[in-house]
N, C-alpha and C positions, 0 to 999 in steps of 0.2 A: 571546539568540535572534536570529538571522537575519532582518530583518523582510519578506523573501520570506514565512515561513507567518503571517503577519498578513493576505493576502490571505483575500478567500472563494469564490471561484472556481479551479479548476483543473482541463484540460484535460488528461487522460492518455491518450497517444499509445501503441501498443507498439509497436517495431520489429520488422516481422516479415521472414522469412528463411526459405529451404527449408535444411532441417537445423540447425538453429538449435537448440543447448543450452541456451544463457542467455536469462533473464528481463531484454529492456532496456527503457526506458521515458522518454519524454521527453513533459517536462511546460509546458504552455502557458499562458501569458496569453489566456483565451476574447478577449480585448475587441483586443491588439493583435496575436495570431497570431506573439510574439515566447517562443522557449525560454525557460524560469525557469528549469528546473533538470533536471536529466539522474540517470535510475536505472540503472545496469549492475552486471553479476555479473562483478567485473573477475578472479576468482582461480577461476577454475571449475575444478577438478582433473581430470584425464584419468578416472578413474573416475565421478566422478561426470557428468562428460560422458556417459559411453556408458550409464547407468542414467537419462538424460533422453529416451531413447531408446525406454525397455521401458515396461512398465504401473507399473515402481517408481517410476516419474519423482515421484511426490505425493511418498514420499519423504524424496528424496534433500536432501542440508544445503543450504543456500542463502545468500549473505553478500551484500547488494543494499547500493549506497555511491550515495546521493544525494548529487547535488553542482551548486554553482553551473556556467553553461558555464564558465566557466573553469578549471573545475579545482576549485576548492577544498571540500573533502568537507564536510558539513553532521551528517550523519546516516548511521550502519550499520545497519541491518537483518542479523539472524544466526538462523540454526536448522541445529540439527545434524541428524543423518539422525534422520526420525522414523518409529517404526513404526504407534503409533495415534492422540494426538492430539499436535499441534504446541504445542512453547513457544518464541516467538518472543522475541529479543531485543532493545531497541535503544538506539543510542548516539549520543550528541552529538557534537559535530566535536573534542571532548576526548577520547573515548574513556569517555566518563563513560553509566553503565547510567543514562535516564532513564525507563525503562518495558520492560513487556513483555506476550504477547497470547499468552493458553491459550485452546486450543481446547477446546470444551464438548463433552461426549460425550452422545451422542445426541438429537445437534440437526438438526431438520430443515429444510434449505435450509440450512444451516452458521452457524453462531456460535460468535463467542471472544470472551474478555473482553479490555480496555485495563485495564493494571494501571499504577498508577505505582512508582517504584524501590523503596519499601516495601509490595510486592504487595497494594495496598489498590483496588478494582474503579476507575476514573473514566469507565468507559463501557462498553456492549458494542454489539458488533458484529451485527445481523439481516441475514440473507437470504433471498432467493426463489429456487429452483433455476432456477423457471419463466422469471422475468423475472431479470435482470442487474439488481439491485436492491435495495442496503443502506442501513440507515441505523446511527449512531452515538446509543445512546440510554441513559438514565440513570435509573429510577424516572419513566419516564412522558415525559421530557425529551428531544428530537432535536436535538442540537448539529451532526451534518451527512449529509448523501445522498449516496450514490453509484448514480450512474442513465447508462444506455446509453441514455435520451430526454431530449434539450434543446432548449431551442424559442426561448432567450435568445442575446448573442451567442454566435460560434463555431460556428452551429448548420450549417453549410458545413464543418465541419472533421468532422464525424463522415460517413467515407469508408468504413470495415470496421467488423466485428464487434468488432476490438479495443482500439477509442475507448470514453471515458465521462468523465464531469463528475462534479467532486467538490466538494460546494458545504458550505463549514462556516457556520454562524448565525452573524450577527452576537453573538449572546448570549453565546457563544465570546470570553473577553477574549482582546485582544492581550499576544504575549510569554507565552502559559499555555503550558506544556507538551505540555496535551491537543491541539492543534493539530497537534504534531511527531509524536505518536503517531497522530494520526489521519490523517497523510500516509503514512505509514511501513505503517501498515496496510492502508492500498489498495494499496500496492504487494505485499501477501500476500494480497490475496485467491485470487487464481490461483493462486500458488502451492499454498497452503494449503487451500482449500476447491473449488477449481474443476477443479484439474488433473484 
C-alpha cells in the first residue's frame, strides 16, 4: 500500500467549473498546503455527460482514478448506472477488487456500508443531511470524520462549500486496507448520497 493513506489528515478540495460533468478532486496535506493526490473522472462518455446535466445525474456510472500528482494511479472507484441504491467498486493500482460500498435503503441522512473483497462489513458510513457530517463507524467504534468544520491546521484553505477534512484515527493501523476504502469513499459521498 501507498504510504500517502497512512496519513490522518486530508484536505478535499473539489474543482469546480461552470458546466462541469465530472467529479474532480484534489487532495491536500492540511499542515503543508502541498497536492497528495488528484481524483478525476478521466473516461466520462458523451451520454453519460449530458444525464449530469438533468435530475438523473445521482444516477448516472461514475469511474474516479485517484492518483499520485504524477501520474501514477493508486485506486479506482467504479459504479455502473444505478437506479436505486448504489454498489460501488474498488480497486488497487493492480486492478485487484479490495473492497466495496452498498448503499443502505432507507437510511436517513444516507448510509452505506465498507465491505472488504469477501463482502464481510469493516465499517459503515453515517450522515447528517443537515450538516456535511460523516463518520466511518463499527459496533460503536469511529475509525474517521468527515466534517465541512476545521479549526486545526489548513483552517485558511476552507474557501467554498465544497472543501472538507477527512481525519482517519490513529487506531486505524498503517498499511490496513480500511484506510484505502475510506479514502475512496469520501470521494462517493456526492456522488452517491448527496447529488
Amino acid at each position: 500500500m501507498h504510504p500517502v493513506f497512512n496519513r490522518n489528515l486530508f484536505f478535499v478540495k473539489e474543482q469546480v467549473g461552470m458546466f462541469k460533468a465530472s467529479n474532480n478532486y484534489d487532495i491536500y496535506d492540511p499542515e503543508t498546503k502541498e497536492v497528495i493526490l488528484e481524483c478525476r473522472e478521466p473516461n466520462l462518455g458523451f451520454f453519460t455527460k449530458m444525464f449530469r446535466f438533468t435530475d438523473y445525474k445521482r444516477m448516472t456510472p461514475f469511474e474516479v482514478v485517484i492518483k499520485e500528482p504524477n501520474g501514477d494511479v493508486l485506486i479506482t472507484v467504479k459504479r455502473g448506472v444505478s437506479i436505486f441504491l448504489s454498489t460501488v467498486e474498488v480497486f488497487d493500482e493492480k486492478d485487484q477488487l479490495i473492497g466495496k460500498f452498498k448503499q443502505q435503503f432507507f437510511s436517513i441522512g444516507g448510509k452505506f456500508n465498507l465491505l472488504d473483497q469477501n463482502d464481510s462489513v469493516v465499517s459503515t458510513l453515517k450522515g447528517k443531511w443537515t450538516s456535511w457530517d460523516f463518520k466511518f463507524v463499527k459496533e460503536g467504534h469511529e475509525f474517521a470524520h468527515v466534517s465541512k468544520q476545521w479549526a486545526g491546521f489548513g483552517k485558511e484553505l476552507f474557501t467554498s462549500a465544497d472543501n472538507y477534512m477527512l481525519q482517519i484515527h490513529e487506531s486505524v493501523p498503517e498499511n490496513n486496507r480500511l484506510r484505502m476504502l475510506i479514502i475512496s469513499a469520501v470521494m462517493c459521498i456526492d456522488m452517491v448520497l448527496k447529488e
